[in-house]
Every structure is written in C-alpha cells, then in structure tokens.
RODO-2510 file (C-alpha; in nm, 4 decimals, decimal comma):
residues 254
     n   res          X          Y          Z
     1     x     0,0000     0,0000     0,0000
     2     x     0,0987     0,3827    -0,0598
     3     x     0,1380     0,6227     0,2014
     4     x    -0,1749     0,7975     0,0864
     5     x    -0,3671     0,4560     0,0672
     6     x    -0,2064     0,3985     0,4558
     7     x    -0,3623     0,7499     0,5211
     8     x    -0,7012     0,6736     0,3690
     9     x    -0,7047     0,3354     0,5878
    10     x    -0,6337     0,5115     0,8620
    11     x    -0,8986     0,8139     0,8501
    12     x    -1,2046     0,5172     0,7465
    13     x    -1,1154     0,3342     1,0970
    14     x    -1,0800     0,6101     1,3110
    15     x    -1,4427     0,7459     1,1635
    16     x    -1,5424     0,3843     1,2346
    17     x    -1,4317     0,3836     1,5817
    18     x    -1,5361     0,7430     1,6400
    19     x    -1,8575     0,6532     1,5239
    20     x    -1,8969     0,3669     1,7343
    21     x    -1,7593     0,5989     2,0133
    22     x    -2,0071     0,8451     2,0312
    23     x    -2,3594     0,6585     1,9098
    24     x    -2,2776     0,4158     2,2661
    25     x    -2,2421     0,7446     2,4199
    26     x    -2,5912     0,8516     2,3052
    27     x    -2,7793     0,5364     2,3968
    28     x    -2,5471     0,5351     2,7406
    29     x    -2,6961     0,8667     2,7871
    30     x    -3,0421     0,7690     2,8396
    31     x    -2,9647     0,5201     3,0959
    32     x    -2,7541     0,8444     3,2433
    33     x    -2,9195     0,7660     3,5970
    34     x    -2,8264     0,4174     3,6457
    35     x    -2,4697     0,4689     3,5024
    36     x    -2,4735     0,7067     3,7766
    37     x    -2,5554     0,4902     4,0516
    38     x    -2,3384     0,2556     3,9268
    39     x    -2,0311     0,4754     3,9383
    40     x    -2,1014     0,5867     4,2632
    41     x    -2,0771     0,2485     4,4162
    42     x    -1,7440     0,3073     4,5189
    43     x    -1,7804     0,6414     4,7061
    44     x    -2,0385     0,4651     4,9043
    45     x    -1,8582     0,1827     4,9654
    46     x    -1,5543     0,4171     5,0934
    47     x    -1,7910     0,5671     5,3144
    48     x    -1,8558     0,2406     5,4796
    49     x    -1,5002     0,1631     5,5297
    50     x    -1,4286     0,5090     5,6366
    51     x    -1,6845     0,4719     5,9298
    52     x    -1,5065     0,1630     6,0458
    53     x    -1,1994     0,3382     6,0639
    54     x    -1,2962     0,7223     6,0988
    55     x    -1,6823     0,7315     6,2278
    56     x    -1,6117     1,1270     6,3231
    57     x    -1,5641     1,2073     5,9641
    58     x    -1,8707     1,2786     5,7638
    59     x    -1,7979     1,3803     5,3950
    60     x    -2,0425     1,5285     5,1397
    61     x    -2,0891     1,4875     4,7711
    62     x    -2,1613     1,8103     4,6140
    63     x    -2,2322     1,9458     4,2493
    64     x    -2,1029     2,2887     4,1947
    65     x    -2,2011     2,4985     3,9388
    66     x    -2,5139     2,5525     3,6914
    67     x    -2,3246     2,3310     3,3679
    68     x    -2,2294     2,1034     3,6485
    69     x    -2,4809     1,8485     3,5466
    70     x    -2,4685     1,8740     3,2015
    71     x    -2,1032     1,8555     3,2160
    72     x    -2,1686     1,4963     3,4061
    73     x    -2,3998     1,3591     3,1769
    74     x    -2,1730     1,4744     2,9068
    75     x    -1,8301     1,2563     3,0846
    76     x    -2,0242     0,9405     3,1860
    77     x    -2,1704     0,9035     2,8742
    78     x    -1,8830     1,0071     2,6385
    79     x    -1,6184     0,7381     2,8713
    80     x    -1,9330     0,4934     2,8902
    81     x    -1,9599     0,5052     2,4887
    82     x    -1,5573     0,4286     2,5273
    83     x    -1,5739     0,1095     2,7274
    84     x    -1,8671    -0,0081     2,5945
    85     x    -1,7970     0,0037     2,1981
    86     x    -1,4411    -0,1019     2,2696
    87     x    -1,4581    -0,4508     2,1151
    88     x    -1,5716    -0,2323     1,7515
    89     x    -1,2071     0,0765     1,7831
    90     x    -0,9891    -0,2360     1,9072
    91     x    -1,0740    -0,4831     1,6262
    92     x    -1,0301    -0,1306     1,3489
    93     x    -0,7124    -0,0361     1,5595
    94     x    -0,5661    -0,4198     1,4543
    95     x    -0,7521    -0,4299     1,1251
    96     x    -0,5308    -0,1566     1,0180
    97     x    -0,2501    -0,3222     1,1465
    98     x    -0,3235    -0,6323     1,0137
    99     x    -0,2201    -0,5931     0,6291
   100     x     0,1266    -0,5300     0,7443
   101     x     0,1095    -0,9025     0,8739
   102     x     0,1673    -1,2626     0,6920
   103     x    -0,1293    -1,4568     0,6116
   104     x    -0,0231    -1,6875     0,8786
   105     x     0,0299    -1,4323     1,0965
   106     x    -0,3373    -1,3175     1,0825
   107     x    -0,4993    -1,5930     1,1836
   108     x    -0,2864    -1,5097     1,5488
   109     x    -0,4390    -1,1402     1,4973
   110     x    -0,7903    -1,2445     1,5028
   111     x    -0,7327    -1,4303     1,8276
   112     x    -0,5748    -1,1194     1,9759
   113     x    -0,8643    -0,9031     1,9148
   114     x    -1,0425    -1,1810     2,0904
   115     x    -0,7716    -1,1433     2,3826
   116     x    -0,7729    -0,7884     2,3907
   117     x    -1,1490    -0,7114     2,4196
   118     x    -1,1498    -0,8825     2,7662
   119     x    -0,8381    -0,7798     2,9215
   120     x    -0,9488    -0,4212     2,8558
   121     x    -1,2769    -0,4874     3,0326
   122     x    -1,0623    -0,6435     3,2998
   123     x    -0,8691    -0,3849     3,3963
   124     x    -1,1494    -0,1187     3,3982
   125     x    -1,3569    -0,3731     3,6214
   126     x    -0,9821    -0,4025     3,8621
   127     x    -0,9898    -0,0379     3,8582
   128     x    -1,3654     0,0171     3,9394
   129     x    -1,2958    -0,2059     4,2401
   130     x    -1,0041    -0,0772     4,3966
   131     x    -1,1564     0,2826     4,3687
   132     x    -1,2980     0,2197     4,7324
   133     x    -0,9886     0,1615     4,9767
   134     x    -0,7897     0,4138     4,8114
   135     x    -1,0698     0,6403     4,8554
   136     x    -1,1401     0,5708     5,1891
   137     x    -0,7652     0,5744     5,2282
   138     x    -0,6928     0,9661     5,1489
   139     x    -1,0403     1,0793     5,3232
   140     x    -0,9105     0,8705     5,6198
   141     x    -0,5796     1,1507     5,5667
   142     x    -0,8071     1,4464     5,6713
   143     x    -0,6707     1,6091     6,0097
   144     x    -0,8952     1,5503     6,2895
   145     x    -0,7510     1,7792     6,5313
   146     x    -0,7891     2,1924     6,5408
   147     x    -1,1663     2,2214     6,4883
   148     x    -1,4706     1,9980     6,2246
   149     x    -1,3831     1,9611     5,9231
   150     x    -1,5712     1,8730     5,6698
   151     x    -1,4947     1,7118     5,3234
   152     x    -1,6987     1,7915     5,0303
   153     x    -1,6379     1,5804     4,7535
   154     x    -1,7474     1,7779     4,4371
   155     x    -1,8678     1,4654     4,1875
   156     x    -1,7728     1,6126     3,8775
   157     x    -1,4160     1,5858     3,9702
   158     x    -1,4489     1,2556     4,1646
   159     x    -1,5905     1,1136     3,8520
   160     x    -1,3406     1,2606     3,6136
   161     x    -1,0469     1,1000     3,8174
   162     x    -1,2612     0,7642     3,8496
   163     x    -1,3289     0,7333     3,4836
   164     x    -1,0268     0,7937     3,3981
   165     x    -0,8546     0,5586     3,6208
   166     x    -1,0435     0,2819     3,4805
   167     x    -0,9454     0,3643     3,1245
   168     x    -0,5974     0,4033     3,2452
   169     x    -0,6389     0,0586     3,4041
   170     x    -0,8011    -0,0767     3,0448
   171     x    -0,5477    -0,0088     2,8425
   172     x    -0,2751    -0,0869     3,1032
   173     x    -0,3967    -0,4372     3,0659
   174     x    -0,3532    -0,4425     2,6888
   175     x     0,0345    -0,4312     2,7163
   176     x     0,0595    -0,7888     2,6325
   177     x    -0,1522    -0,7499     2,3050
   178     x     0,0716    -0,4709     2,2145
   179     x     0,3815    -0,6389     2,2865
   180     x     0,2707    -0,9585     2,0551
   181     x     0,1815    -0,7387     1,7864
   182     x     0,5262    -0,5880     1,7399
   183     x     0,6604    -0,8663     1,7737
   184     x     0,4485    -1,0374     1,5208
   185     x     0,5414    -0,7515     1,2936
   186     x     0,8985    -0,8383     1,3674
   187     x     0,9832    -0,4744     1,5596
   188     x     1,0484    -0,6455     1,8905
   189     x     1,2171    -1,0112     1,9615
   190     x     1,1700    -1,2115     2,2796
   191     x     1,5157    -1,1639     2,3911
   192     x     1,5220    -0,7824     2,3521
   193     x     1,2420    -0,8103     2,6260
   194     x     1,4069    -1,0444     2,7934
   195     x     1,6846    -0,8203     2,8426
   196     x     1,5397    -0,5216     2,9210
   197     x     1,2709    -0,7489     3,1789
   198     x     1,3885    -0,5923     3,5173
   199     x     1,3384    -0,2455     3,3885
   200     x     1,0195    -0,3007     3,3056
   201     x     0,8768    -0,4424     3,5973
   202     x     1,0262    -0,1641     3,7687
   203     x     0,8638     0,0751     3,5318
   204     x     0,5632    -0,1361     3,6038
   205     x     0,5840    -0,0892     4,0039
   206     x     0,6737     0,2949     3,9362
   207     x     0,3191     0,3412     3,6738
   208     x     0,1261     0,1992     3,9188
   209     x     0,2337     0,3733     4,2247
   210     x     0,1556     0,7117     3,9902
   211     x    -0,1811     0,6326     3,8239
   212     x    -0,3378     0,5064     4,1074
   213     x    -0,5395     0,7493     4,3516
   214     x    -0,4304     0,5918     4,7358
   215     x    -0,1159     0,5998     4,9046
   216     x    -0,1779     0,2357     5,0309
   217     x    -0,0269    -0,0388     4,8725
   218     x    -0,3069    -0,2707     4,8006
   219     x    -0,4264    -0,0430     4,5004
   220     x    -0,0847    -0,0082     4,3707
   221     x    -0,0512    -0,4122     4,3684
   222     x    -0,3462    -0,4452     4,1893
   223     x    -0,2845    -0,3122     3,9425
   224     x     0,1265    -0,3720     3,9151
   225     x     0,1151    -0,7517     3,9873
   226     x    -0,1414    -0,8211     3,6896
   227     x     0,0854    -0,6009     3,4408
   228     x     0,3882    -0,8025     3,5141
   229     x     0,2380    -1,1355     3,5317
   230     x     0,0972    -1,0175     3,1541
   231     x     0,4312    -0,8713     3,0459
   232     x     0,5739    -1,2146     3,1236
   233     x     0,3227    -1,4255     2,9609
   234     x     0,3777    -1,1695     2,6546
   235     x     0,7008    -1,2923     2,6995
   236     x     0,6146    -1,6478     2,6725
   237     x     0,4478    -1,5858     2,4106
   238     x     0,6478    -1,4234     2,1681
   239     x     0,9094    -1,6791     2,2633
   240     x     0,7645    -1,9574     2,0968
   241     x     0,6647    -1,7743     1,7882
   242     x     0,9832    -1,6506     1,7694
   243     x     1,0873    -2,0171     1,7743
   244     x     0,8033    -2,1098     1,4922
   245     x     0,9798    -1,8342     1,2581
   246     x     1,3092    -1,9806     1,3327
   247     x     1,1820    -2,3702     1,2160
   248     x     1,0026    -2,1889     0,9128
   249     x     1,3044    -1,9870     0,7397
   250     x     1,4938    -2,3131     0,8347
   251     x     1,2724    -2,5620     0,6986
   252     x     1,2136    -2,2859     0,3599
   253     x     1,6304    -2,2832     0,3495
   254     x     1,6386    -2,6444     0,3391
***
C-alpha cells in the first residue's frame, strides 16, 4: 500500500471507531441515571469503610455549578460510549494493522482481538474495584484535630479521576496485546524483552504507584502484579513464535 492509501485506511477506521464511540455514548446517555448509581458504588462503599476506621468524619458529595450536570452527563456518557464500543475501535485499531502481517500471521491477529477485548474490560472492572480503599484511604488523611472539618467531595471531579482511572487501568492491561503485535510484525524479539525485563517491571511498580489514587499499597498491587504477570506471559508468548519463525526460514532454506 501507498502512504496515501495507509492514510485513507487510517482516517475510514478512526471514523469507524469514532462513530462507534459516540452513538454508545448517546444510547449510554439515556440510561444516564443508572450509570450514575453505578459509578457511585465506590464512594459509598468508601464511606462504609471510612466509618469503620474514621466514624467522626462525615464527607459530602456536592455538584457545583449551573453546567455542572450537564457537564456529568456529558463525561459518563462520552467514557461509557468508550468502554462499551471497545470490542468495535480495538478490532479497526488491529484491522489496520493487520495488512502489514503474513497470512499466517493473521490468523494469530484475530485471536488477539479476541484477547484484547477482555483484558481491557478487565482492567477497567480491577480499577472500578479498587476505587474504594484508596478512597477511603486519602479521606481517612483528613486532620482531625484543630476544629470539624468537613470534606466535600465535588462529583464532577471525583468522577473525572474515576473514569479515567479505569481507562488508564483498560489499556494498562492491553500491554501484552501490544507487545505480541510488534513482535508479530517483527519490531520487537523475545530476547530484547528479555533483556530489558527488570526495567520493566520496575517501570511497572513505578506506573502503578503514579496512576493510582491511594497511598496504600493494596491499590498499587493491583494493578502492578497483573501487568507483570501479563508482560511475562507476553514474553512467553512471543518466545515460541519466535521459535516457529526460526523452524520456518529453516525448513524454507532447506
């Protein structure tokens, strides 16, 4: 293909996915309410384990500002339309890619599509669930001495960083898909990330510890212990076809 055919194949899928994108966001916007609720599981479930450990603390969820709700409707449906059509701009973002592959080679993209889907959904359910102790974790921060305080949690922003932390837990969690794919495209080899293994698990530890909203530990582990176990399974994985290309050009020499 040309460049400008490579250009054209690039603008149809991103209309595709953009498409996709923003008619989910429209139906997700008529359900706006229970999307809502749904989303605000966690800050009620922080509450809970914020009266176990702080009963004296009593914070408030506020919405500031006229636009405020319109604004909200507008960011829980737009990152709902996201997760939702995300099996339609994943399959266009690796049926682009996929002419660049063998014809053997794209039988192993069509499963990845089928890999990818879930471990996106996976990580923004691991990041929905964690959202709890690390909130209940920083509200637990609040001093308790020198007068009441009292926290008011405006939702706009609590929703913007909880949205986003699940998409930044989503596509965390398609690191092995992406590692597979250049390496099925022959950019990386499975020694080069052999090599450079320790790094990235440290990288790993160091992502985590920055994306994720709690000083505690446990929300940092979730979601750093999943990314390496899937780093080294990536591994694995490009390993043995790494191995199968080896056998082939051997077998086609002979």
């Amino acid at each position: 293909m040309s460049l400008a055919d490579h250009l054209r194949e690039f603008r149809y899928r991103v209309i595709i996915s953009t498409l996709a994108i923003v008619l989910t966001a429209v139906i997700a916007a008529f359900f706006y309410n229970a999307i809502y609720g749904l989303l605000m599981q966690p800050w009620l479930k922080a509450l809970e384990l914020l009266k176990e450990t702080n009963p004296s603390l009593d914070p408030k969820a506020v919405i500031s500002g006229v636009a405020a709700p319109f604004t909200l409707i507008m960011m829980i449906a737009g990152v709902t339309g996201l997760i939702v059509s995300s099996p339609i701009w994943i399959y266009q973002a690796w049926a682009f890619i996929v002419p660049a592959l063998h014809a053997h080679e794209r039988k192993w993209a069509i499963r990845f599509v089928a890999v990818a889907v879930p471990l996106f959904l996976l990580g923004v359910a691991i990041g929905y669930i964690v959202l709890p102790t690390g909130i209940s974790a920083m509200l637990a921060l609040t001093p308790s001495t020198g007068g009441t305080i009292t926290n008011l949690l405006d939702v706009n922003a609590f929703l913007d960083m909880q949205l986003r932390l699940m998409v930044i837990f989503g596509l965390a969690f398609e690191l092995p898909v992406f590692l597979i794919g250049l390496n099925m495209a022959g950019i990386v080899k499975a020694r080069q990330l052999a090599k450079v293994r320790t790094y990235v698990i440290f990288g790993l530890f160091v992502f985590a510890a920055a994306v994720t909203p709690s000083p505690d530990p446990f929300s940092m582990l979730a979601l750093a212990l999943p990314l390496v176990a899937l780093f080294i399974a990536a591994e694995v994985v490009c390993r043995i076809h790494d191995r199968r290309a080896l056998k082939a050009d051997a077998e086609a020499q002979a």
